[in-house]
TORKOL-4160 file (C-alpha; in steps of 0.2 Angstrom, whole numbers, padded with zeros to 4 digits, m for minus):
127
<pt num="1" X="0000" Y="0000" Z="0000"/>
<pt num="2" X="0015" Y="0011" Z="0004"/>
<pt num="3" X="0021" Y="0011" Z="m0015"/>
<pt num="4" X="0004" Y="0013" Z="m0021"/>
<pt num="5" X="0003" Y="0031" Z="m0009"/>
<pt num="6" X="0020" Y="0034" Z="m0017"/>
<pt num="7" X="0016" Y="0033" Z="m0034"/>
<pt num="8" X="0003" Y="0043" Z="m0033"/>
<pt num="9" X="0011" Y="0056" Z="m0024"/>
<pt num="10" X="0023" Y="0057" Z="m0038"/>
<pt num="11" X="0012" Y="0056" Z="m0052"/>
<pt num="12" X="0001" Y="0072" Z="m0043"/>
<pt num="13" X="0019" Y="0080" Z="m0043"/>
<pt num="14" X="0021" Y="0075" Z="m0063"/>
<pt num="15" X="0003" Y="0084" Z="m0066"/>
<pt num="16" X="0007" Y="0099" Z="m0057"/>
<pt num="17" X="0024" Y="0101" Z="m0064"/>
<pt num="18" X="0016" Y="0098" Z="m0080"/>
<pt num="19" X="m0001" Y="0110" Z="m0079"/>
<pt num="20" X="0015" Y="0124" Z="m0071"/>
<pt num="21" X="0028" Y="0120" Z="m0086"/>
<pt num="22" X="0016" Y="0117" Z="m0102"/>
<pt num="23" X="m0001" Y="0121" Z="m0099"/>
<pt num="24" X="0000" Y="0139" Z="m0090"/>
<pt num="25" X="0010" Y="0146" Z="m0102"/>
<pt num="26" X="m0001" Y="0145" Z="m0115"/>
<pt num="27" X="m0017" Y="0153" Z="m0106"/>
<pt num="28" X="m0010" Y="0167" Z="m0097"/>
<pt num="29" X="0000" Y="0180" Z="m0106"/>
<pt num="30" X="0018" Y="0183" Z="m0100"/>
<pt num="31" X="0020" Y="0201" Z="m0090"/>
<pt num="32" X="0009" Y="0205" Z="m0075"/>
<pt num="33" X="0018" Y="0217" Z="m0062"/>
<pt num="34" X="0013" Y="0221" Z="m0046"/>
<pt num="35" X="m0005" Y="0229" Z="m0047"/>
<pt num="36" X="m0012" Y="0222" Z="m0062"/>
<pt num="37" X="m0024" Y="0210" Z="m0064"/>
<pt num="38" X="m0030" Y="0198" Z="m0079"/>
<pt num="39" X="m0046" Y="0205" Z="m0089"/>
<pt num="40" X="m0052" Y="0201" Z="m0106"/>
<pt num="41" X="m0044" Y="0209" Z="m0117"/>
<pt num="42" X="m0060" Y="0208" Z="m0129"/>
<pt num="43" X="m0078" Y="0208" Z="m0128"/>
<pt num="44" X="m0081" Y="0194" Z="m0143"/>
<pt num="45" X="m0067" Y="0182" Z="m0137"/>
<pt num="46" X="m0060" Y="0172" Z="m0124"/>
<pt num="47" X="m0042" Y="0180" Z="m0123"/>
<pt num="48" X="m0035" Y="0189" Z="m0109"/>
<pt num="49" X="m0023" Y="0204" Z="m0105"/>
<pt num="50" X="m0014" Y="0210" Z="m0092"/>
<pt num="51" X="m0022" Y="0227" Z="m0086"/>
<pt num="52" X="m0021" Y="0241" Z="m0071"/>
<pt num="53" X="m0039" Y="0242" Z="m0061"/>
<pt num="54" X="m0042" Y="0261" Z="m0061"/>
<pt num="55" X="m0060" Y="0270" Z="m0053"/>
<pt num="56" X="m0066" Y="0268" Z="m0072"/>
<pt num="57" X="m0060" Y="0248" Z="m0077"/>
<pt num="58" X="m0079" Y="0243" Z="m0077"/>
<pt num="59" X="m0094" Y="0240" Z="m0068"/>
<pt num="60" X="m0088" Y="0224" Z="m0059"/>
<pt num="61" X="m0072" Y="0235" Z="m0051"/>
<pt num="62" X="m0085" Y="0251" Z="m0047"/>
<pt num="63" X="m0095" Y="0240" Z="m0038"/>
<pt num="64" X="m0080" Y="0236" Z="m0025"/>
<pt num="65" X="m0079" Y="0255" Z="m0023"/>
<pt num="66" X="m0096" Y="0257" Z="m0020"/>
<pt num="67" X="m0095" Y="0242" Z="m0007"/>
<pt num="68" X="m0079" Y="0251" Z="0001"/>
<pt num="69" X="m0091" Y="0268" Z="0002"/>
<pt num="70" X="m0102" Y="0259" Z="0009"/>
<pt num="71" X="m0093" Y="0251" Z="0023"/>
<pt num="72" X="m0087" Y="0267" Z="0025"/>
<pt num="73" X="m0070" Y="0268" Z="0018"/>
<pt num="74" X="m0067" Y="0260" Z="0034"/>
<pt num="75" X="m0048" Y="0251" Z="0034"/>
<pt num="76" X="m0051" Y="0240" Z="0047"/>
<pt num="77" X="m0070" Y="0238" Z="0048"/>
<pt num="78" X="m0068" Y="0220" Z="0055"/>
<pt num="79" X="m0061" Y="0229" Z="0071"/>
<pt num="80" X="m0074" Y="0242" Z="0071"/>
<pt num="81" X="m0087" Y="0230" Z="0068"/>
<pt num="82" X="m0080" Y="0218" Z="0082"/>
<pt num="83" X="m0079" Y="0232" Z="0094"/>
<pt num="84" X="m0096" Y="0236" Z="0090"/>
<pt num="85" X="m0100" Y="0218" Z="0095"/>
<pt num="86" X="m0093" Y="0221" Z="0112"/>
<pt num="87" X="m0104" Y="0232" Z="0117"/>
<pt num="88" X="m0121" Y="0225" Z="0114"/>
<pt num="89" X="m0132" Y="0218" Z="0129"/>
<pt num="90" X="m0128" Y="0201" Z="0134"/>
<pt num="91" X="m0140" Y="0190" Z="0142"/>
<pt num="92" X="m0129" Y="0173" Z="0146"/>
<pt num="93" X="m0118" Y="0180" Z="0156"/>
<pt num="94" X="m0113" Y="0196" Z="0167"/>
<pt num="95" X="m0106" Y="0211" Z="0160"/>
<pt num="96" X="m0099" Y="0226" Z="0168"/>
<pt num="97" X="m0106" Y="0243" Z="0159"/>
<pt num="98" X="m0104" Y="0263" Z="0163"/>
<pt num="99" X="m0119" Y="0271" Z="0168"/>
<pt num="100" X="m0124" Y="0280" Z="0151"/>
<pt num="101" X="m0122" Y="0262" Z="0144"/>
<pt num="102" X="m0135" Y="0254" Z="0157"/>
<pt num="103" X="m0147" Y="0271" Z="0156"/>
<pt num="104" X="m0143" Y="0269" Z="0136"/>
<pt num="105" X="m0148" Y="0249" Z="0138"/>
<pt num="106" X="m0163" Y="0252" Z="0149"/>
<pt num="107" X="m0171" Y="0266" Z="0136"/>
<pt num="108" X="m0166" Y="0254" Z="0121"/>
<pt num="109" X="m0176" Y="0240" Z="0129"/>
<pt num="110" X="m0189" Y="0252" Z="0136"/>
<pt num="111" X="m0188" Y="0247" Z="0155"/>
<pt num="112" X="m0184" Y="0263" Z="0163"/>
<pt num="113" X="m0167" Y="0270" Z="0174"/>
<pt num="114" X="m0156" Y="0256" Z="0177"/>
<pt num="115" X="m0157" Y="0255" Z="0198"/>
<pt num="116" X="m0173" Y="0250" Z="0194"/>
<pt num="117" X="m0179" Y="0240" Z="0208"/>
<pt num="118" X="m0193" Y="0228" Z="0198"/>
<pt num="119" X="m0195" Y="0216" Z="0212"/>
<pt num="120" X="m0201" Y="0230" Z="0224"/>
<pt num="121" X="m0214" Y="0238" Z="0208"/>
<pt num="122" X="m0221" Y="0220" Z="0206"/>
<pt num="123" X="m0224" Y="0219" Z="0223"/>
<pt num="124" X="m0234" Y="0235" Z="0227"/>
<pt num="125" X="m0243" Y="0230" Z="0210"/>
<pt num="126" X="m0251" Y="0214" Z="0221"/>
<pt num="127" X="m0258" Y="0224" Z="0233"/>
């Protein structure tokens, strides 16, 4: 079974020798700097090109602009967005909040001021 894993380790290295050495060559045109990007070089055919992405490459390259715009242009919008996470209102577990965040929480959930004592409002509601 060993030589059989072997072989067929070597022949996927033959292939991918093979597809680098032969077959790449022929699909994609030699060049390509840093900053550019493959794009059909014509409408009617399947050939491509290297090109530059600029603001006016096309509707496809617009649209990551517009998606950029609107996440806000913002570098690192994972952290902001993580961040963002932080601060929401946890129910599983305890969380330790200023006191505009607990006012801000209470008003968001429409329960009043945060010292609140409900057991004590319940209570005079029975009588």
């Amino acid at each position: 079974m060993a030589d059989l894993s072997t072989r067929v380790g070597l022949l996927a290295t033959r292939i991918a020798n093979y597809i680098r050495d032969s077959v790449l060559p022929r699909l994609i045109p030699s060049g390509g700097a840093t900053g550019t990007v493959l794009g059909k070089s014509s409408a009617t055919n399947y050939a491509v090109s290297w090109i530059t992405p600029s603001a006016g490459a096309g509707a496809a390259l617009d649209t990551l602009s517009e998606l950029a715009a609107a996440l806000g242009n913002d570098a690192g919008f994972a952290s902001t967005v993580t961040t963002a996470l932080g601060y929401r209102l946890r129910f599983d577990a305890a969380q330790a909040l200023t006191t505009g965040q607990k006012t801000q929480a209470c008003a968001n959930l429409g329960i009043g001021e945060p010292d609140t004592d409900f057991v004590t409002k319940f209570n005079s509601g029975l009588v």
